[in-house]
Structures are given as structure tokens and as C-alpha cells.
Backbone as JSON Lines, residues from 0, in Angstrom:
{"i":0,"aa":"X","n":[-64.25,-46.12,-47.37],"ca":[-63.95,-45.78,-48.75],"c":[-64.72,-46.73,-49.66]}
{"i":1,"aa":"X","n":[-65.64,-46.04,-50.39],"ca":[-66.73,-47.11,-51.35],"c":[-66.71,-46.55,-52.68]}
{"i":2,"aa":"X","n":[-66.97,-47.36,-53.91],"ca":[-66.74,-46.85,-54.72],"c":[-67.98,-46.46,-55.11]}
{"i":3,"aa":"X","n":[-68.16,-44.89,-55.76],"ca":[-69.66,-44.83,-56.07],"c":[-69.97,-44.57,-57.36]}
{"i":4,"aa":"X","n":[-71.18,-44.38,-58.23],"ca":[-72.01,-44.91,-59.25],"c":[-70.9,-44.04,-60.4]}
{"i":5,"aa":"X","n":[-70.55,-43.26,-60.3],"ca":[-69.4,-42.54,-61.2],"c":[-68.09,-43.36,-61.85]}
{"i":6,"aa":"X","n":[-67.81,-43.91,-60.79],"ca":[-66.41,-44.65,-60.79],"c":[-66.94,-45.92,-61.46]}
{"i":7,"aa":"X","n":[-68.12,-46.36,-60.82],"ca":[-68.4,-47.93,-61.79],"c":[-68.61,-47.6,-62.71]}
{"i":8,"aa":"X","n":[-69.57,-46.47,-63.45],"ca":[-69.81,-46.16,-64.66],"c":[-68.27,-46.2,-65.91]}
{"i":9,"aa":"X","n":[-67.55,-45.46,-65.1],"ca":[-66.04,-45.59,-65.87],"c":[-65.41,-46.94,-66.03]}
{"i":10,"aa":"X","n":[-65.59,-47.6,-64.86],"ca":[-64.81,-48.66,-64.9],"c":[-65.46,-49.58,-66.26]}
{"i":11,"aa":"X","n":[-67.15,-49.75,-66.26],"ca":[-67.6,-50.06,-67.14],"c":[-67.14,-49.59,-68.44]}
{"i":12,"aa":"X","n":[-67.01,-48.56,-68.8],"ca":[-66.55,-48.18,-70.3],"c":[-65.32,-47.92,-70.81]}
{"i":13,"aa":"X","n":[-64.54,-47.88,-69.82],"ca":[-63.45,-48.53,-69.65],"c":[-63.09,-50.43,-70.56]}
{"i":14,"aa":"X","n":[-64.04,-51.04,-69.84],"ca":[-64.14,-52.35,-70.63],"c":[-64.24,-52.7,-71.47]}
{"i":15,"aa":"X","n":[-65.52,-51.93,-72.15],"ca":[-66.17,-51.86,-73.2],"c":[-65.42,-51.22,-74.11]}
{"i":16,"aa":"X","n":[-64.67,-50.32,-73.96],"ca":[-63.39,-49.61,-74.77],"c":[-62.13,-51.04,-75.01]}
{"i":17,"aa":"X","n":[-61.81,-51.41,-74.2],"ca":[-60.99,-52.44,-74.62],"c":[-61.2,-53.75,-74.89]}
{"i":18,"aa":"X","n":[-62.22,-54.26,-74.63],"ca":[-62.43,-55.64,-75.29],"c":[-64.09,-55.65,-75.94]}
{"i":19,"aa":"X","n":[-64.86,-54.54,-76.25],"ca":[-65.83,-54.41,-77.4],"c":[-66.7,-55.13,-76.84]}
{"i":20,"aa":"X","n":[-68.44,-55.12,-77.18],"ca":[-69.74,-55.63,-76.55],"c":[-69.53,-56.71,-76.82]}
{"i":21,"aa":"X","n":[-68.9,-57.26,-78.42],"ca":[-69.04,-58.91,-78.43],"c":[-67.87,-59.55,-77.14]}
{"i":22,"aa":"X","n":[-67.35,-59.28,-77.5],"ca":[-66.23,-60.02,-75.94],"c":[-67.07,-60.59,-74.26]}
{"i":23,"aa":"X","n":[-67.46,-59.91,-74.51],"ca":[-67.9,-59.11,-72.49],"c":[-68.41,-60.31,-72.47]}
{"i":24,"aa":"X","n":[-69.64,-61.43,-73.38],"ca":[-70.69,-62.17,-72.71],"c":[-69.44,-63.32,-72.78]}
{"i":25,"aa":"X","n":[-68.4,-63.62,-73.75],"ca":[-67.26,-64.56,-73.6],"c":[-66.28,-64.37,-72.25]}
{"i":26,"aa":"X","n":[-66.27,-63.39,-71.99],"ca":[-65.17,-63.22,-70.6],"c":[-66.33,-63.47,-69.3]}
{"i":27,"aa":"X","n":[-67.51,-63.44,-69.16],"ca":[-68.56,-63.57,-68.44],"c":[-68.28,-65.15,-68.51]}
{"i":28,"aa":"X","n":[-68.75,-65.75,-69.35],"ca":[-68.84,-67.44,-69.22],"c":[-67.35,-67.82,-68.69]}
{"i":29,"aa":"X","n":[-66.54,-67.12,-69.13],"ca":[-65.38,-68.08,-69.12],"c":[-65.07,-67.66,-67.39]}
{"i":30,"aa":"X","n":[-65.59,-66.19,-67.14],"ca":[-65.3,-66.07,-65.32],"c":[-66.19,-67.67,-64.93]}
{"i":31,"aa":"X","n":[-67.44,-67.12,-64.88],"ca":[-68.24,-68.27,-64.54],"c":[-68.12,-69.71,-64.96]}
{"i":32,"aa":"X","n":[-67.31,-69.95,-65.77],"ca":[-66.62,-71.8,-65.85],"c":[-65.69,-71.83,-64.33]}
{"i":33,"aa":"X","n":[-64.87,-70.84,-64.81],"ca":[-63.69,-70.78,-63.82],"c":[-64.42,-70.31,-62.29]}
{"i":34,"aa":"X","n":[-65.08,-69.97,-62.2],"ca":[-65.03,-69.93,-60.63],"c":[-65.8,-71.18,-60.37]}
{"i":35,"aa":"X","n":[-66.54,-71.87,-61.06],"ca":[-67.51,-73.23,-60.84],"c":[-66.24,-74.1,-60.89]}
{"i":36,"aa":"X","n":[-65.2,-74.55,-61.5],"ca":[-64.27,-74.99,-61.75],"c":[-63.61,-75.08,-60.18]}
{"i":37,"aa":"X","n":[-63.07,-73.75,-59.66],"ca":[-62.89,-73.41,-58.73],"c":[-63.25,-73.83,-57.32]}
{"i":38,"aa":"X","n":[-64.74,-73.66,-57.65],"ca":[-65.72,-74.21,-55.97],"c":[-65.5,-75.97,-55.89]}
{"i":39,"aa":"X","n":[-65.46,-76.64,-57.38],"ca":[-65.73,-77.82,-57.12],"c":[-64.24,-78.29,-56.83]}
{"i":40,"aa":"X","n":[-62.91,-77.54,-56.88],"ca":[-61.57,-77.93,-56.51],"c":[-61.73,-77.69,-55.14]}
{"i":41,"aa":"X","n":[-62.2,-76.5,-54.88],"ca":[-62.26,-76.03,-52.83],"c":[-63.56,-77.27,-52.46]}
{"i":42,"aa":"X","n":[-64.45,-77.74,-52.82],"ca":[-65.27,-78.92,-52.43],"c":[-64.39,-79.94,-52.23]}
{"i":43,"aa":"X","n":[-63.57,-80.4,-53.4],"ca":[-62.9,-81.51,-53.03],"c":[-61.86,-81.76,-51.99]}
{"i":44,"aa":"X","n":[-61.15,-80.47,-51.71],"ca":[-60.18,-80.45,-51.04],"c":[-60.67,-80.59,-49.64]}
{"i":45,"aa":"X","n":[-62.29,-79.77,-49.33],"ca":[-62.31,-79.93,-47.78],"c":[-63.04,-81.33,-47.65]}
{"i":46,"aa":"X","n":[-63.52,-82.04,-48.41],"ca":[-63.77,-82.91,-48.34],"c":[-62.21,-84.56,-47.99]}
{"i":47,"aa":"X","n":[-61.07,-84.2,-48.65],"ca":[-60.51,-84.95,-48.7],"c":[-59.94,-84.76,-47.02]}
{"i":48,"aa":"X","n":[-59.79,-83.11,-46.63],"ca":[-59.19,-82.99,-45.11],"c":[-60.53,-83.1,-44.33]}
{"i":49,"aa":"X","n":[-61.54,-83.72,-44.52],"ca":[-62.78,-84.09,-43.32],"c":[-62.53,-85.62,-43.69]}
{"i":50,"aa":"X","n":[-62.12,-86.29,-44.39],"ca":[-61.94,-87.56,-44.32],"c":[-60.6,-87.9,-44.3]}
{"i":51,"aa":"X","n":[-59.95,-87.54,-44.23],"ca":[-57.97,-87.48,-43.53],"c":[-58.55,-87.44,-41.88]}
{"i":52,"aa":"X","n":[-58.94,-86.17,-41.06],"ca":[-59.3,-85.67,-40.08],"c":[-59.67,-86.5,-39.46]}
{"i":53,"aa":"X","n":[-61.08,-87.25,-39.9],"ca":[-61.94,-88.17,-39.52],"c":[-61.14,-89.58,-39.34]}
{"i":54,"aa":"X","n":[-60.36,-90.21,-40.27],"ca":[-59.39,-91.07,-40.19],"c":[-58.37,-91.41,-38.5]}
{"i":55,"aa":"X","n":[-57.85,-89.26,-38.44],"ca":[-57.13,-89.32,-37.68],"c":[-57.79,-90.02,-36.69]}
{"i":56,"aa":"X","n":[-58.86,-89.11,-35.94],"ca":[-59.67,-89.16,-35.29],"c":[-59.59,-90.34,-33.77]}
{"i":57,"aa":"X","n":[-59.03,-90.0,-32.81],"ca":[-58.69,-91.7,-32.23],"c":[-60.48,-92.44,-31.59]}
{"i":58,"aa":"X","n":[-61.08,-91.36,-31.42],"ca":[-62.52,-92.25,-31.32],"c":[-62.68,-93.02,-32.49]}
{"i":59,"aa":"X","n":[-63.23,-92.68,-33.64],"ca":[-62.72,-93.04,-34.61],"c":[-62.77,-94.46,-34.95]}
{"i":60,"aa":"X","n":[-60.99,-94.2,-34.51],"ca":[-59.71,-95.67,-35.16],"c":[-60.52,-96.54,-33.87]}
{"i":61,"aa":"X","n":[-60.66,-96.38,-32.63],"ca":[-60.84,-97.22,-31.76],"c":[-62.33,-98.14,-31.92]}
{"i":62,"aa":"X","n":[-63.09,-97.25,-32.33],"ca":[-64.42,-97.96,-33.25],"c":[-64.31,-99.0,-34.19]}
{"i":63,"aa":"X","n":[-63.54,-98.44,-35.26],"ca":[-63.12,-99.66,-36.12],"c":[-62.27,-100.47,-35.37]}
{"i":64,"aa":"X","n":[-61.53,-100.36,-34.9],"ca":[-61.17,-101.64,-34.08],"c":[-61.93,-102.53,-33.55]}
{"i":65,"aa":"X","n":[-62.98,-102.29,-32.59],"ca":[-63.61,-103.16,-31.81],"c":[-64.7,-103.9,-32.84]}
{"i":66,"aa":"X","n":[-64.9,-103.48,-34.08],"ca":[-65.89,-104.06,-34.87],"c":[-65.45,-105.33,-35.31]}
């Protein structure tokens, strides 16, 4: 089930019916803040569980030990 060039066409003017040409390039930036916003929260997070992980890690802990 795909949606084809008919249905996007609607969905498009559809949009354009409710929030007008000036709007569209403001809801565009503000997607695109928010999903950049987004990637750099999912960056931080796998970053904080690869260095939790790595912590666990008993090779690791046993390394810093012997140093």
C-alpha cells in the first residue's frame, strides 16, 4: 500500500489551505530546528550509554587497576 502522486498532491493543498504559502517556509525551519535538536539529544544519550557501558566493562575496570 503506497501512496501515489494524487494523494500527495491533496495532501499538499490540503496544507496550503490551512496554514497559507507564508507559513509553510516557518513550519519547515521550525521541523528542521527540531529534528537537529532531536539528533543532537539521541547523540548525547548514546554517547553517555557507550561510556556507562565502557565503565561497566570488567576488562576495562581491570586495566585501570593495574595502571
Amino acid at each position: 500500500m503506497s501512496i501515489g502522486y494524487t494523494e500527495i498532491i491533496l495532501i499538499v493543498l490540503v496544507i496550503l489551505l490551512l496554514f497559507g504559502a507564508k507559513r509553510i517556509p516557518e513550519l519547515a525551519r521550525a521541523l528542521g530546528k527540531a529534528k537537529k535538536e532531536f539528533q543532537k539529544a539521541k547523540d548525547e544519550v548514546e554517547t553517555e550509554v557507550e561510556e556507562v557501558s565502557a565503565d561497566d566493562d570488567p576488562k576495562k575496570t581491570e586495566e585501570k587497576k593495574e595502571s
